[in-house]
Jmol script that loads the backbone (N, CA, C; Angstrom):
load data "model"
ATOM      1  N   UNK A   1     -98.780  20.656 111.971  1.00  0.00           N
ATOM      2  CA  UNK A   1     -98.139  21.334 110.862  1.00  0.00           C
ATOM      3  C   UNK A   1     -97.182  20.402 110.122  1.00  0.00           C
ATOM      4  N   UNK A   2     -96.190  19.548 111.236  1.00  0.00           N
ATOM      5  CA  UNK A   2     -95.043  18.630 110.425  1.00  0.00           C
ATOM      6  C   UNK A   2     -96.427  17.842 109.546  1.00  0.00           C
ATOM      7  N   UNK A   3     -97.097  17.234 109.737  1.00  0.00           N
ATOM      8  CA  UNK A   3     -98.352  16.306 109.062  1.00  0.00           C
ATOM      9  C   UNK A   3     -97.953  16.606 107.817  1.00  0.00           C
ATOM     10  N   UNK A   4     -98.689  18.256 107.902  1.00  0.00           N
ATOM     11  CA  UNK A   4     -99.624  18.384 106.854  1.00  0.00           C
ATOM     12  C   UNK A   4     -98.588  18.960 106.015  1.00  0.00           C
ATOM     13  N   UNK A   5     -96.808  18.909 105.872  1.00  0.00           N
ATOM     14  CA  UNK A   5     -95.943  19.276 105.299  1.00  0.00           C
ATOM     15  C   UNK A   5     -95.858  17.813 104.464  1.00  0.00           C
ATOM     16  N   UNK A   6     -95.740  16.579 105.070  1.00  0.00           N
ATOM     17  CA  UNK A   6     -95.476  15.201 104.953  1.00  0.00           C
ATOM     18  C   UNK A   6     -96.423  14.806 103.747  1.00  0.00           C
ATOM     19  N   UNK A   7     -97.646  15.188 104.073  1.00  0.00           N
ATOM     20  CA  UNK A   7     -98.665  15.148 103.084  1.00  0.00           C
ATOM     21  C   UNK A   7     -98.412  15.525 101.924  1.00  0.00           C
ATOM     22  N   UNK A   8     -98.366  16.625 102.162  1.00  0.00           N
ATOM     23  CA  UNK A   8     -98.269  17.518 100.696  1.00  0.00           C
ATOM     24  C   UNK A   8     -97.039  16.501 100.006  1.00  0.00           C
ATOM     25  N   UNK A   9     -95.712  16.665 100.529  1.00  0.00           N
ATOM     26  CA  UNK A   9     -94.238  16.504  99.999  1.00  0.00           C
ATOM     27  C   UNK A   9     -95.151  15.109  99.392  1.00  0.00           C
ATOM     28  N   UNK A  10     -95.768  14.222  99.748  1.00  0.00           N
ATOM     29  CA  UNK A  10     -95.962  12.630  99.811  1.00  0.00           C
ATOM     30  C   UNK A  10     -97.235  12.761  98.458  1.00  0.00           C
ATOM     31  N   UNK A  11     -97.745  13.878  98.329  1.00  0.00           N
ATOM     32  CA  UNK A  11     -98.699  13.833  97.195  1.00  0.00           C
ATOM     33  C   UNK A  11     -98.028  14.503  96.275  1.00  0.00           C
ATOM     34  N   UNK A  12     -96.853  15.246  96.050  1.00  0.00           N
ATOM     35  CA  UNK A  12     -96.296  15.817  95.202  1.00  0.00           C
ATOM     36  C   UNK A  12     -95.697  14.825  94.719  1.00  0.00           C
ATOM     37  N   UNK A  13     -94.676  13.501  95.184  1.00  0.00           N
ATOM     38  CA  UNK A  13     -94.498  12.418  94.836  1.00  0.00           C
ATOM     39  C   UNK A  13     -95.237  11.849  94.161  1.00  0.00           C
ATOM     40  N   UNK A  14     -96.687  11.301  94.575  1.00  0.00           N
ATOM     41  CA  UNK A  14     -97.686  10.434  93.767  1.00  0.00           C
ATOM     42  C   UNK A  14     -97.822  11.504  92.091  1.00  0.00           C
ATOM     43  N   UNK A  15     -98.005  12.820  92.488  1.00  0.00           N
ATOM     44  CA  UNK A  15     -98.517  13.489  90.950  1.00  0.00           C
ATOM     45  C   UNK A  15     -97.346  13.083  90.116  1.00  0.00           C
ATOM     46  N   UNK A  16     -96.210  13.334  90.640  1.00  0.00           N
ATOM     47  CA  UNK A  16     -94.804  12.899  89.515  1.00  0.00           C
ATOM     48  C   UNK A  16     -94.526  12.009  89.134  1.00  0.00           C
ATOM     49  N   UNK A  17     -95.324  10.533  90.137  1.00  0.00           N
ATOM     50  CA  UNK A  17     -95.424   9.703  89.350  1.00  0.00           C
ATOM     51  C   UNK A  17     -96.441   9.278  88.165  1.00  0.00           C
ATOM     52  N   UNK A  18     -97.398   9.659  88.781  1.00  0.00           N
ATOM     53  CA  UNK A  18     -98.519   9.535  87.785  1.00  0.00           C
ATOM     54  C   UNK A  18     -98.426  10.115  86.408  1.00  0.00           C
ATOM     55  N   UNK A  19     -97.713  11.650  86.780  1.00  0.00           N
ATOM     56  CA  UNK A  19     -97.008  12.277  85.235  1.00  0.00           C
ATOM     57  C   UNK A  19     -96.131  11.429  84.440  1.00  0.00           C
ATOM     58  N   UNK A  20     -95.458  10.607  85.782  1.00  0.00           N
ATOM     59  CA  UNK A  20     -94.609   9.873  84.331  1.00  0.00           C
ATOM     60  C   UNK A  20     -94.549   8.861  83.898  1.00  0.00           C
ATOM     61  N   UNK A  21     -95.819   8.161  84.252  1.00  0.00           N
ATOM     62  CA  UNK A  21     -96.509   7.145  83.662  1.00  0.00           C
ATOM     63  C   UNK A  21     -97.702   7.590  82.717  1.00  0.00           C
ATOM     64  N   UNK A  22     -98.037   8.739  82.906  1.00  0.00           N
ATOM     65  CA  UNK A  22     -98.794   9.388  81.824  1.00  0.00           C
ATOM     66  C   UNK A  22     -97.967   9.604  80.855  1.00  0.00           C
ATOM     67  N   UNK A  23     -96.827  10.454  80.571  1.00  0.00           N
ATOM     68  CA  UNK A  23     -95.890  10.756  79.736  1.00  0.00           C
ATOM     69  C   UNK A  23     -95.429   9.276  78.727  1.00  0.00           C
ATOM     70  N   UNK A  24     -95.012   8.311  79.314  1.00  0.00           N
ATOM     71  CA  UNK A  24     -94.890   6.802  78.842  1.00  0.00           C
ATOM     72  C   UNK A  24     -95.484   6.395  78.123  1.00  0.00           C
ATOM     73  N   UNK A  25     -97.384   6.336  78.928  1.00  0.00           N
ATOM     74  CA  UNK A  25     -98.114   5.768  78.132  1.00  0.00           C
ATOM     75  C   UNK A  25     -98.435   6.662  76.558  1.00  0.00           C
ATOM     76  N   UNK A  26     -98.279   8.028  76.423  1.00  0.00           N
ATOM     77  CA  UNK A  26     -98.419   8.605  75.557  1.00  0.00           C
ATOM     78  C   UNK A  26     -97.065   8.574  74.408  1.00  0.00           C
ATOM     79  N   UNK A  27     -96.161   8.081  75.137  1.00  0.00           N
ATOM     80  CA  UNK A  27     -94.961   8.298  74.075  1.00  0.00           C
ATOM     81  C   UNK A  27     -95.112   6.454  73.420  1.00  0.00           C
ATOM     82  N   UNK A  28     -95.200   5.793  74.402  1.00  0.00           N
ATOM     83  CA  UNK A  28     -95.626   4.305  73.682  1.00  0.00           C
ATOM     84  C   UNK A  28     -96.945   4.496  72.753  1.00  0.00           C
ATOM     85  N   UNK A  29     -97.658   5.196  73.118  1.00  0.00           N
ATOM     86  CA  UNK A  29     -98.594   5.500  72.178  1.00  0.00           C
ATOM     87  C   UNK A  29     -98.338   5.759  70.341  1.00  0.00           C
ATOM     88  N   UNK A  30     -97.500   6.870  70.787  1.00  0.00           N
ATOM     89  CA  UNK A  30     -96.925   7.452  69.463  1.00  0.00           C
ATOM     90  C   UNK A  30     -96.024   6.400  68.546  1.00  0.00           C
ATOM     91  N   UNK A  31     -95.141   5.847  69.589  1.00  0.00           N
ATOM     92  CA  UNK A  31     -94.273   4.361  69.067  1.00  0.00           C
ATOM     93  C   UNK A  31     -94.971   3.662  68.275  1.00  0.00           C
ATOM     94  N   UNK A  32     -96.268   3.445  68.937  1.00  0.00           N
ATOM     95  CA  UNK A  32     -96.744   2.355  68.130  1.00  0.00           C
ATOM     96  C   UNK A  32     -97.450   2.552  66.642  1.00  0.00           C
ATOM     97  N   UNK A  33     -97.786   4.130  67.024  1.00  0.00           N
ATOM     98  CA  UNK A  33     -99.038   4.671  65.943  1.00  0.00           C
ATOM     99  C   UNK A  33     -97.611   4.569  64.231  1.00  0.00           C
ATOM    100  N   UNK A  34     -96.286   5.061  64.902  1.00  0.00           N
ATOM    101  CA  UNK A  34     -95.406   4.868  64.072  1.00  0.00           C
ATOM    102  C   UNK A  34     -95.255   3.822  63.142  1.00  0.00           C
ATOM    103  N   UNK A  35     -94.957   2.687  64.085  1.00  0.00           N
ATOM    104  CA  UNK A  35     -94.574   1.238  63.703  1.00  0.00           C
ATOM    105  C   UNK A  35     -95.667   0.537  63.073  1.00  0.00           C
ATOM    106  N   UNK A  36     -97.403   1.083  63.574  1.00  0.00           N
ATOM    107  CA  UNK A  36     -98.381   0.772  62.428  1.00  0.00           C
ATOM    108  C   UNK A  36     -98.075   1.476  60.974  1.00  0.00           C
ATOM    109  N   UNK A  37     -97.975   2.697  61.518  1.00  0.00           N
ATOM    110  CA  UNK A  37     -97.899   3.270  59.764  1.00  0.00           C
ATOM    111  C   UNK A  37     -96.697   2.577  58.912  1.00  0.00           C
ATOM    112  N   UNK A  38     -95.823   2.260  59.715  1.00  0.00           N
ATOM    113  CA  UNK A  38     -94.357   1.720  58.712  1.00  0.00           C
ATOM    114  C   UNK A  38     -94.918   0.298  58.558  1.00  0.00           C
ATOM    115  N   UNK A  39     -95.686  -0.222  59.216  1.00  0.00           N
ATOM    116  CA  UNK A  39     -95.829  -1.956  58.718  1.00  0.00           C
ATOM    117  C   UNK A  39     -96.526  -1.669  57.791  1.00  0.00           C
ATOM    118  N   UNK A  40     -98.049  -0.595  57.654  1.00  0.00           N
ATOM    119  CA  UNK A  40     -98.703  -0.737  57.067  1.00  0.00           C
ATOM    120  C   UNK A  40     -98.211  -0.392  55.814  1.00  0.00           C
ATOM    121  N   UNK A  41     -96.737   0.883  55.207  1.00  0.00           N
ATOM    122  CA  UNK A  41     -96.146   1.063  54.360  1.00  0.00           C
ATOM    123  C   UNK A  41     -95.936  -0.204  53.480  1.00  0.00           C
ATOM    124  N   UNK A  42     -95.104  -1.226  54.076  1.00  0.00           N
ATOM    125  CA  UNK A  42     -93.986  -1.972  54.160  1.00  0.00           C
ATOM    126  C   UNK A  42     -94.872  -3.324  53.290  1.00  0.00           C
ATOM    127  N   UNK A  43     -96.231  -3.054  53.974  1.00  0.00           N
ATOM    128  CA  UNK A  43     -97.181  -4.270  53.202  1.00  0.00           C
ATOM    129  C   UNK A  43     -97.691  -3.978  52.337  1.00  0.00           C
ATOM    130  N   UNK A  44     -98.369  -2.475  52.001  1.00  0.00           N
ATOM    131  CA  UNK A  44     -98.292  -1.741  50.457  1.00  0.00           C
ATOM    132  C   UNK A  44     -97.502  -1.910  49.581  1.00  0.00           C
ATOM    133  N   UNK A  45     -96.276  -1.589  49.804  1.00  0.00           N
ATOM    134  CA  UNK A  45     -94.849  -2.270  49.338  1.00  0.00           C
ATOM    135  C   UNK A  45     -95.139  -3.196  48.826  1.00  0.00           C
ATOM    136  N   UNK A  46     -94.930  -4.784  49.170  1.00  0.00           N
ATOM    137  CA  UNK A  46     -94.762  -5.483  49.075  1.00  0.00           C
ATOM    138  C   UNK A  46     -95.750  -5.977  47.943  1.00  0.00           C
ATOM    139  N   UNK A  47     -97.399  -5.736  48.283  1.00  0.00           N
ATOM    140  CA  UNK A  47     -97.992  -5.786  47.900  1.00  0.00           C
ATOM    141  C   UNK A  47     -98.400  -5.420  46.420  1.00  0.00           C
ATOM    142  N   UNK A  48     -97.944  -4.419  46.105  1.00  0.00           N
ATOM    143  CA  UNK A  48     -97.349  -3.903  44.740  1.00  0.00           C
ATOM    144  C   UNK A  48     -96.064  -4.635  43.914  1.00  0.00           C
ATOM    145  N   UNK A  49     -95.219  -5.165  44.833  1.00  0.00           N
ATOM    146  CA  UNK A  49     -94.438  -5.646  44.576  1.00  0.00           C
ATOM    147  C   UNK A  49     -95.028  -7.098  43.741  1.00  0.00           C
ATOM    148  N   UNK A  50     -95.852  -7.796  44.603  1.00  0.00           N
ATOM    149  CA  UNK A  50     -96.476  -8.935  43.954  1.00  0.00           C
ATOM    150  C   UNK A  50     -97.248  -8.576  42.828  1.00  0.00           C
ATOM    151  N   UNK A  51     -97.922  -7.618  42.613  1.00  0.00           N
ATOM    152  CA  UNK A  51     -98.970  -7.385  41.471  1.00  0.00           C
ATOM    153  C   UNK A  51     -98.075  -7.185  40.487  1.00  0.00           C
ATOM    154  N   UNK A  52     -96.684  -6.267  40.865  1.00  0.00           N
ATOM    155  CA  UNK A  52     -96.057  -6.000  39.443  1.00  0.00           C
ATOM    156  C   UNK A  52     -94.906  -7.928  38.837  1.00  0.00           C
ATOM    157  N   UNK A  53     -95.053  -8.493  39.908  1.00  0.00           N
ATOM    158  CA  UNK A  53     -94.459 -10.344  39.866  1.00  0.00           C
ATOM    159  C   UNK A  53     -95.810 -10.856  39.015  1.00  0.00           C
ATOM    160  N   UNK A  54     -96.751 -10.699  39.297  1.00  0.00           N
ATOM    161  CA  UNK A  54     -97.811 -11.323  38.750  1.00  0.00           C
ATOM    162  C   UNK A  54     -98.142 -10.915  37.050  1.00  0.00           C
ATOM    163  N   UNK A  55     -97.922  -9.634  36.734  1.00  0.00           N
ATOM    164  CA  UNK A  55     -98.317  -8.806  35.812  1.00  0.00           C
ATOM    165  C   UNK A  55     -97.132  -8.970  35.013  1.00  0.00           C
ATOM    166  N   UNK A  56     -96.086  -9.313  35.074  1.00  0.00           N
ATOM    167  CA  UNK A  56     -94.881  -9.829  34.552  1.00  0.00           C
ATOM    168  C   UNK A  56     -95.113 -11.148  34.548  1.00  0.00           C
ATOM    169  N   UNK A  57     -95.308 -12.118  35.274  1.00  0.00           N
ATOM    170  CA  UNK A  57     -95.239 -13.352  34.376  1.00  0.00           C
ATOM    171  C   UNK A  57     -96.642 -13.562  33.754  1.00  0.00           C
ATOM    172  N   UNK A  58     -97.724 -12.598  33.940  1.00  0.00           N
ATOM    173  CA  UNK A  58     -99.176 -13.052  32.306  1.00  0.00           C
ATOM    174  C   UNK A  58     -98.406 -12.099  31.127  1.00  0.00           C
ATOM    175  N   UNK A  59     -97.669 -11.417  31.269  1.00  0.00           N
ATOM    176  CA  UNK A  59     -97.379 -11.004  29.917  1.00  0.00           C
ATOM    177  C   UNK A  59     -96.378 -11.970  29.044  1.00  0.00           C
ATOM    178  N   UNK A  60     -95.479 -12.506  30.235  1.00  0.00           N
ATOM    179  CA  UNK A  60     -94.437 -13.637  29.898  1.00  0.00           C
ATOM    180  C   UNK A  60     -95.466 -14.908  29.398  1.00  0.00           C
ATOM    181  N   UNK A  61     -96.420 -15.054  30.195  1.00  0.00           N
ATOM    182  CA  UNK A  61     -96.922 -16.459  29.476  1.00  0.00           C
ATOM    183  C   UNK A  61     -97.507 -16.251  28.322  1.00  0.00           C
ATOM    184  N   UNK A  62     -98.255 -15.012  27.916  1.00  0.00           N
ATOM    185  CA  UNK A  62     -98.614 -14.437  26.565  1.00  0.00           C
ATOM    186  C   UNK A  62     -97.445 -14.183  25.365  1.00  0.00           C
ATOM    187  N   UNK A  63     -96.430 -13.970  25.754  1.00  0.00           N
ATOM    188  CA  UNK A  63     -95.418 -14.016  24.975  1.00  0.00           C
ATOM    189  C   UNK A  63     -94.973 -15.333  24.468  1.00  0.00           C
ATOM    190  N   UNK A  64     -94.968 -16.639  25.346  1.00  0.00           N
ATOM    191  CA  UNK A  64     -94.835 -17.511  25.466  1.00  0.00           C
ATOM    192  C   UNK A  64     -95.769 -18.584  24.432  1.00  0.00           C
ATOM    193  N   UNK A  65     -97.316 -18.514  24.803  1.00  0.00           N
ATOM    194  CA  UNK A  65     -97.845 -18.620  24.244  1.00  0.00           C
ATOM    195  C   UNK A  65     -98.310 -17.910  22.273  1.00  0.00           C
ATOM    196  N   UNK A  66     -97.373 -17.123  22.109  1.00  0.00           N
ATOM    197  CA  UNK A  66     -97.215 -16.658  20.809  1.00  0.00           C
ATOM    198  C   UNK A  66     -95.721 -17.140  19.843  1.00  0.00           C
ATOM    199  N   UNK A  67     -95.148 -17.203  20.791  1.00  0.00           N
ATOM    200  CA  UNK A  67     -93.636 -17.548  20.271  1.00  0.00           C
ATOM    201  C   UNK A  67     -93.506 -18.942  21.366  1.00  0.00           C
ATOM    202  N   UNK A  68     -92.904 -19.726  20.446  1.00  0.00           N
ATOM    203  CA  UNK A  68     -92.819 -21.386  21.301  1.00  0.00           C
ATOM    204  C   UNK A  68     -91.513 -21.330  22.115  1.00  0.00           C
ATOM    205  N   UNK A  69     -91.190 -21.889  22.837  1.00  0.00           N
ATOM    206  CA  UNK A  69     -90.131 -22.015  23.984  1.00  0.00           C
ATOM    207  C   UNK A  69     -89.278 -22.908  22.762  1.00  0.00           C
ATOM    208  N   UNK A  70     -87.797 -22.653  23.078  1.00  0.00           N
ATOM    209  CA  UNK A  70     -86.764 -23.811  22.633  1.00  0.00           C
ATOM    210  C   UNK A  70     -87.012 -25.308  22.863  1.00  0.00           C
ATOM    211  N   UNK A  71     -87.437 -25.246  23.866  1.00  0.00           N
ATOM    212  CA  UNK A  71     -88.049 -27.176  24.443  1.00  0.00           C
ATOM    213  C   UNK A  71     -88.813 -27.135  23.678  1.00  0.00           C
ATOM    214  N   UNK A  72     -89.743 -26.381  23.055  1.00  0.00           N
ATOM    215  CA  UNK A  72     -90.879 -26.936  22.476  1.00  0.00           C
ATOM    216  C   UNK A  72     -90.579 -27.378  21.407  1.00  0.00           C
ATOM    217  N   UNK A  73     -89.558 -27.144  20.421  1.00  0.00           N
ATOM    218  CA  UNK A  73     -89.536 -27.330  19.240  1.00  0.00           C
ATOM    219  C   UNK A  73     -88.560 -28.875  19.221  1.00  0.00           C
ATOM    220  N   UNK A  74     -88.982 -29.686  17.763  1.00  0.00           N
ATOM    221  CA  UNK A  74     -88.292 -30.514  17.391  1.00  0.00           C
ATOM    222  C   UNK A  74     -86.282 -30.290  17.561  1.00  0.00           C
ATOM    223  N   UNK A  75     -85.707 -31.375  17.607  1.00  0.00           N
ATOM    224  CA  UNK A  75     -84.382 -30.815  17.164  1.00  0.00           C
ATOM    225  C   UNK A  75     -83.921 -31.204  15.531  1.00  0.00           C
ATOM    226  N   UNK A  76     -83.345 -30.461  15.103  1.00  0.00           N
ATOM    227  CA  UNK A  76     -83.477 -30.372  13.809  1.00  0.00           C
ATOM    228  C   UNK A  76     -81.934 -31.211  13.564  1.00  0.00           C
ATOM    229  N   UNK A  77     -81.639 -32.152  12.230  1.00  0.00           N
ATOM    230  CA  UNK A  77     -80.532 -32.614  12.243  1.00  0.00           C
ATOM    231  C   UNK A  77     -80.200 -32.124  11.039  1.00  0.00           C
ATOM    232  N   UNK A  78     -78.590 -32.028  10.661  1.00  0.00           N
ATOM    233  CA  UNK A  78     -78.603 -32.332   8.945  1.00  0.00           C
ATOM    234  C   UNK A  78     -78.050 -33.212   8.516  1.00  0.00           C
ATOM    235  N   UNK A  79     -78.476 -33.448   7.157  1.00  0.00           N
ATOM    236  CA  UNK A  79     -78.073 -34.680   6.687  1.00  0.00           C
ATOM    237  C   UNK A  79     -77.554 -33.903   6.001  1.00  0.00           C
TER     238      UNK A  79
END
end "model"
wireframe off; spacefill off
backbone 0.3
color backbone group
């Protein structure tokens, strides 16, 4: 009878652990599923960020190219 008390108490141990290494692996789970979605935000971001850097300087060089830069021009003297 003491045994089969020892047993039990000794497998009720193993399930609680196993629960809470189950519990872990599922909450690291979620951690991570998080920290993908925020990187993957973060590089959308960014990513937009460059298209609207890019899309600003072809309009700047089109502007540029219509109206001459100060360097470009002669300097003018008076006599």
């Amino acid at each position: 009878m003491a045994v089969l008390i020892v047993a039990v108490i000794v497998l009720l141990i193993c399930l609680l652990v196993l629960a809470d290494r189950a519990v872990k692996v599922v909450r690291r789970g979620l951690r991570r599923r998080e920290a993908n979605e925020r990187l993957a935000a973060a590089a959308a971001k960014a990513e937009e960020k460059v298209q609207r850097r890019e899309a600003a300087e072809e309009v700047g060089g089109a502007l540029t190219s219509v109206i001459p830069t100060i360097r470009d021009l002669d300097t003018r003297h008076v006599e």
